[in-house]
C-alpha positions in Angstrom: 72.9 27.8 75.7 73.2 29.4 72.6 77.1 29.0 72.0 77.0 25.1 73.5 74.5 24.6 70.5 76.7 26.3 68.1 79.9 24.7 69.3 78.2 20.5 69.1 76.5 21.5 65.1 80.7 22.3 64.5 82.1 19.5 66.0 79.5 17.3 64.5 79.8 18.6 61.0 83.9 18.5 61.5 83.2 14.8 62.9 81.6 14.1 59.7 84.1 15.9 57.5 87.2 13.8 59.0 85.0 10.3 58.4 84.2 11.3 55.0 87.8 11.9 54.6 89.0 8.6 56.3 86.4 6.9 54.4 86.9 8.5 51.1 91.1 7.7 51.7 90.6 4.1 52.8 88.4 3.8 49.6 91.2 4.9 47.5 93.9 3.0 49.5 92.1 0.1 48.6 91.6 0.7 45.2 95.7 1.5 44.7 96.1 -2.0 46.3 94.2 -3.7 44.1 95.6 -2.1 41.3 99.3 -2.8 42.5 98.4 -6.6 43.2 97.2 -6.7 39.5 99.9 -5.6 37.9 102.4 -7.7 40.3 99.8 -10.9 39.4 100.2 -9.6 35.8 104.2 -9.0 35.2 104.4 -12.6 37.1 102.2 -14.8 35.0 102.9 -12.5 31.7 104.8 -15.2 30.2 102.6 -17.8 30.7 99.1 -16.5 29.9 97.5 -15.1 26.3 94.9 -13.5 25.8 92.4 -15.8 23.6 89.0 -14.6 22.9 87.7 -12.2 25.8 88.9 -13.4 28.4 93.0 -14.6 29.2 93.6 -18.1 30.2 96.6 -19.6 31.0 98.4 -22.0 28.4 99.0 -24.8 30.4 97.4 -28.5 29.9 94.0 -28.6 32.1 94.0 -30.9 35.0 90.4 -31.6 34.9 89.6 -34.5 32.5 85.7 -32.7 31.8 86.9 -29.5 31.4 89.6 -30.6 29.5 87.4 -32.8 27.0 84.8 -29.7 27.0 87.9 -27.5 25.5 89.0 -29.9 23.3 85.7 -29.9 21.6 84.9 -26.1 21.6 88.5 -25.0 19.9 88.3 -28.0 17.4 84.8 -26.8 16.0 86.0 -23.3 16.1 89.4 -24.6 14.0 87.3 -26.3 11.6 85.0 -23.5 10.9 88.2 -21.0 10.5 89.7 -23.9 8.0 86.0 -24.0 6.0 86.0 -20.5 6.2 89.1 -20.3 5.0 88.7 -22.3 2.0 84.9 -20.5 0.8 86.6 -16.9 1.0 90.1 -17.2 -0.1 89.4 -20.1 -2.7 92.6 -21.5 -0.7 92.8 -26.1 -0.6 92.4 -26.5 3.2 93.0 -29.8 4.7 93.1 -30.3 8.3 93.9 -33.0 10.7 93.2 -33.4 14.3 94.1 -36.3 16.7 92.6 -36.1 20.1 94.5 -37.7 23.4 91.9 -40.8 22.8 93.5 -41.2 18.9 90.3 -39.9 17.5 90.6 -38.8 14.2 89.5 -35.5 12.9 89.3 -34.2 10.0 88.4 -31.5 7.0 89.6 -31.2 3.6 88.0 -28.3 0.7 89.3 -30.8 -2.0 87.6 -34.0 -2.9 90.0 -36.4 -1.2 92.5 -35.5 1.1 95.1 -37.8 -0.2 95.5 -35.4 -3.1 96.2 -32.7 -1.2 98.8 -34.9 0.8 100.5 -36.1 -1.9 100.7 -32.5 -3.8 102.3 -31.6 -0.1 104.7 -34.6 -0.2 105.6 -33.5 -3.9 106.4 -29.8 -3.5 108.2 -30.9 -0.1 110.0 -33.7 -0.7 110.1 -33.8 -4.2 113.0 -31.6 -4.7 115.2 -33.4 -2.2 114.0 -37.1 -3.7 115.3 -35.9 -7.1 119.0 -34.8 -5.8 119.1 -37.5 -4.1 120.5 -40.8 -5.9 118.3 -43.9 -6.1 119.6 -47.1 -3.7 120.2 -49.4 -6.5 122.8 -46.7 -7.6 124.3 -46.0 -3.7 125.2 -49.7 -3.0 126.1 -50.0 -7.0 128.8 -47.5 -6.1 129.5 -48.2 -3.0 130.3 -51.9 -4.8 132.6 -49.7 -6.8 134.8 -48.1 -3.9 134.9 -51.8 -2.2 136.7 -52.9 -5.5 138.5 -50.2 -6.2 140.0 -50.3 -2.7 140.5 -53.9 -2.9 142.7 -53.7 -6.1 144.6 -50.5 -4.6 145.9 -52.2 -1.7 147.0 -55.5 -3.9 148.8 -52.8 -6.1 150.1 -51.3 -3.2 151.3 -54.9 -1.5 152.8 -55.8 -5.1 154.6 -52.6 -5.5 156.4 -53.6 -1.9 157.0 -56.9 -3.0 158.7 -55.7 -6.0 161.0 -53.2 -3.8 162.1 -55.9 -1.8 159.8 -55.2 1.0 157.2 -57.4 3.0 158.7 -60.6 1.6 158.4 -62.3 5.2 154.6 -63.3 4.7 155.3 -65.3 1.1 155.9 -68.7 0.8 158.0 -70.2 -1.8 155.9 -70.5 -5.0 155.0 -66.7 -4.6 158.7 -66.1 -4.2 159.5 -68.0 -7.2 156.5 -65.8 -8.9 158.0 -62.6 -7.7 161.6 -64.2 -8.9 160.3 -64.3 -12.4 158.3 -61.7 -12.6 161.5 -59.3 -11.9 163.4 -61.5 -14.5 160.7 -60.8 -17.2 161.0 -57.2 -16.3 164.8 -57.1 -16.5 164.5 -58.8 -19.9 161.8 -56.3 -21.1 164.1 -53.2 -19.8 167.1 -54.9 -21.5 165.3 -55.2 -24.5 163.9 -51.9 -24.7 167.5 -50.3 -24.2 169.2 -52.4 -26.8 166.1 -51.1 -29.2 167.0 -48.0 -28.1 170.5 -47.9 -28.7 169.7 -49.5 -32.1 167.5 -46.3 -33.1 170.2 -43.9 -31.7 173.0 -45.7 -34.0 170.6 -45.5 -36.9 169.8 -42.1 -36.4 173.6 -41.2 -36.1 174.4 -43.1 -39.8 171.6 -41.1 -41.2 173.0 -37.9 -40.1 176.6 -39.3 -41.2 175.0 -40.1 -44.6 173.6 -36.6 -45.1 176.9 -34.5 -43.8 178.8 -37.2 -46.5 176.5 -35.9 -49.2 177.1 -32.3 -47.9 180.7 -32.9 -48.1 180.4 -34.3 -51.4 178.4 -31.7 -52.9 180.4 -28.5 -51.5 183.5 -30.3 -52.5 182.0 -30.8 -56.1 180.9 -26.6 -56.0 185.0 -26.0 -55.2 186.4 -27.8 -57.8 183.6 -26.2 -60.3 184.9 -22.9 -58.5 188.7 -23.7 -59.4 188.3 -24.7 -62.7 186.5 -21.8 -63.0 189.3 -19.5 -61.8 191.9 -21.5 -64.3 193.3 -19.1 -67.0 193.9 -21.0 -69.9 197.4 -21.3 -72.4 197.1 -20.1 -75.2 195.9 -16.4 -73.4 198.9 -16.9 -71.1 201.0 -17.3 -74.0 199.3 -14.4 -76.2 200.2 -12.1 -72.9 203.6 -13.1 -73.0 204.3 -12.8 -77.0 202.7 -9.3 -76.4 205.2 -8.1 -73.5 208.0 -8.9 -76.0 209.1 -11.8 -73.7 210.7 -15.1 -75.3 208.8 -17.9 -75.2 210.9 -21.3 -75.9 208.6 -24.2 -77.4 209.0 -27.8 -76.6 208.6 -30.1 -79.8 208.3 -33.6 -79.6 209.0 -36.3 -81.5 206.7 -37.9 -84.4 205.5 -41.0 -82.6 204.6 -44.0 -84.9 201.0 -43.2 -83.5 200.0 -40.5 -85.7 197.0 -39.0 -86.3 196.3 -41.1 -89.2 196.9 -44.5 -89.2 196.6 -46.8 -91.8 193.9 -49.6 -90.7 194.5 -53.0 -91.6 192.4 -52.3 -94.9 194.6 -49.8 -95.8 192.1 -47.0 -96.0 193.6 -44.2 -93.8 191.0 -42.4 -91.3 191.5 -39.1 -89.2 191.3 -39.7 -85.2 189.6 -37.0 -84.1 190.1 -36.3 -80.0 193.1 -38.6 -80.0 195.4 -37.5 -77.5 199.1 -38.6 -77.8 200.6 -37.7 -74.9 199.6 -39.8 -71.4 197.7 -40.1 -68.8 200.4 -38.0 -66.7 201.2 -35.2 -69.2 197.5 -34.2 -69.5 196.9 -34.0 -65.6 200.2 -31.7 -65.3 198.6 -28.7 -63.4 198.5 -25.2 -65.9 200.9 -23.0 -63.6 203.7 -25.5 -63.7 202.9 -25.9 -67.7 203.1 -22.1 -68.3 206.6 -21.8 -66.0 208.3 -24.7 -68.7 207.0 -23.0 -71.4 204.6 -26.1 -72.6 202.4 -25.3 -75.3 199.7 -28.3 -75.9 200.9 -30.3 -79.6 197.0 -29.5 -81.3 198.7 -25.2 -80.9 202.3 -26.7 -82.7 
């Protein structure tokens, strides 16, 4: 009796060890599930949810109108209080503007009047850009501009044509006769211009003829100078000879009746000092062919 009682306390105290064991391993089974369903909730709803506050909510619009409107409420008094406390601590200009789904206006500015602060936005945004950026009277004044200027480059254009014989189908018969004289004036004015042209050219060449003549005149003046220059004169040519002991043979001439004194009609005789009686072809006789006769001037006689 003894053993049967020691053999049911051990199966009843292994019976008690296996439940605590199936218990304890269900409980941790479960707990391993819940954890793996967490995170397979978590890494597919990640994206989508935030945590805000304590708690995370998903950022998606809320379907119910009440809890929607109740929302709306509690994050717009909480974003006005950050923007107030914003402004006390950091001495920042705050100005904050909220339209609910209604077109409810809300709003908080630290400055006096929110306009100011809009407009020192609109300045330090736009201001920049509005100051680059022309005024309209000046785009449509120069937008005037290219509309004429185009206009007259294409009549230039046509005319040009015109002129080169091109594009004369169009054109009636007074614009022909336009073109006609218009080319006529032209050919006039190029005429013109050439025969003014020519005229400088031909005045330009007789200037330069007139200074090479003046040049020519001048260095045929310096040879002449240069041969007289060179000329030895008589009477040496004659001392050289009497000096070799050669035999010079001396022309005389004649007394002419026109002496060197001549009685005036008065009677009172005067000496003609200068006078020259031989002529105009005797005193030109070069000095070499002078020398070779043997002439000796009639002043050395």
């Amino acid at each position: 009796m003894k053993k049967d009682q020691s053999w049911r306390v051990s199966d009843e105290r292994t019976y008690l060890t296996l439940q605590c064991l199936i218990i304890e391993t269900a409980r941790l089974c479960g707990k391993a599930h819940k954890k793996k369903k967490e995170r397979e909730r978590e890494s597919v709803c990640g994206k989508k949810r935030k945590i805000m506050g304590r708690g995370r909510v998903e950022l998606k619009r809320i379907e119910n109108k009440i809890n929607r409107q109740v929302t709306f409420a509690k994050r717009r008094n909480g974003l006005l209080k950050k923007a107030y406390e914003l402004s006390v601590l950091c001495d920042a200009e705050v100005a904050l503007i909220i339209f609910s789904n209604r077109g409810k206006l809300y709003e908080f500015c630290s400055s006096p009047s929110i306009m100011k602060t809009l407009e020192r936005y609109h300045r330090c945004s736009f201001g920049a850009l509005e100051a680059n950026r022309p005024p309209i009277e000046t785009q449509q004044s120069t937008y005037q501009e290219y509309l004429r200027l185009k206009t007259a480059v294409e009549l230039l254009q046509r005319s040009q044509r015109n002129l080169l014989g091109e594009d004369l189908e169009p054109l009636s018969t007074k614009e022909l006769e336009q073109l006609e004289h218009q080319l006529e004036t032209s050919l006039k004015h190029v005429r013109s211009t050439k025969t003014q042209c020519m005229v400088d050219q031909l005045s330009d060449l007789q200037k330069r003829e007139q200074v090479l003549l003046e040049l020519n005149k001048g260095l045929r003046k310096k040879l002449d100078e240069s041969n007289i220059a060179h000329q030895v004169p008589p009477h040496r040519l004659a001392w050289e000879a009497a000096s070799a002991g050669q035999n010079i043979t001396y022309n005389r001439y004649p007394v002419q009746s026109e002496g060197f004194f001549q009685p005036l009609s008065g009677g009172t005789p005067i000496l003609q000092i200068g006078y020259n009686p031989m002529g105009s072809e005797e005193a030109h006789i070069p000095v070499h062919a002078q020398n070779v006769t043997g002439f000796i001037p009639g002043w050395m006689l």
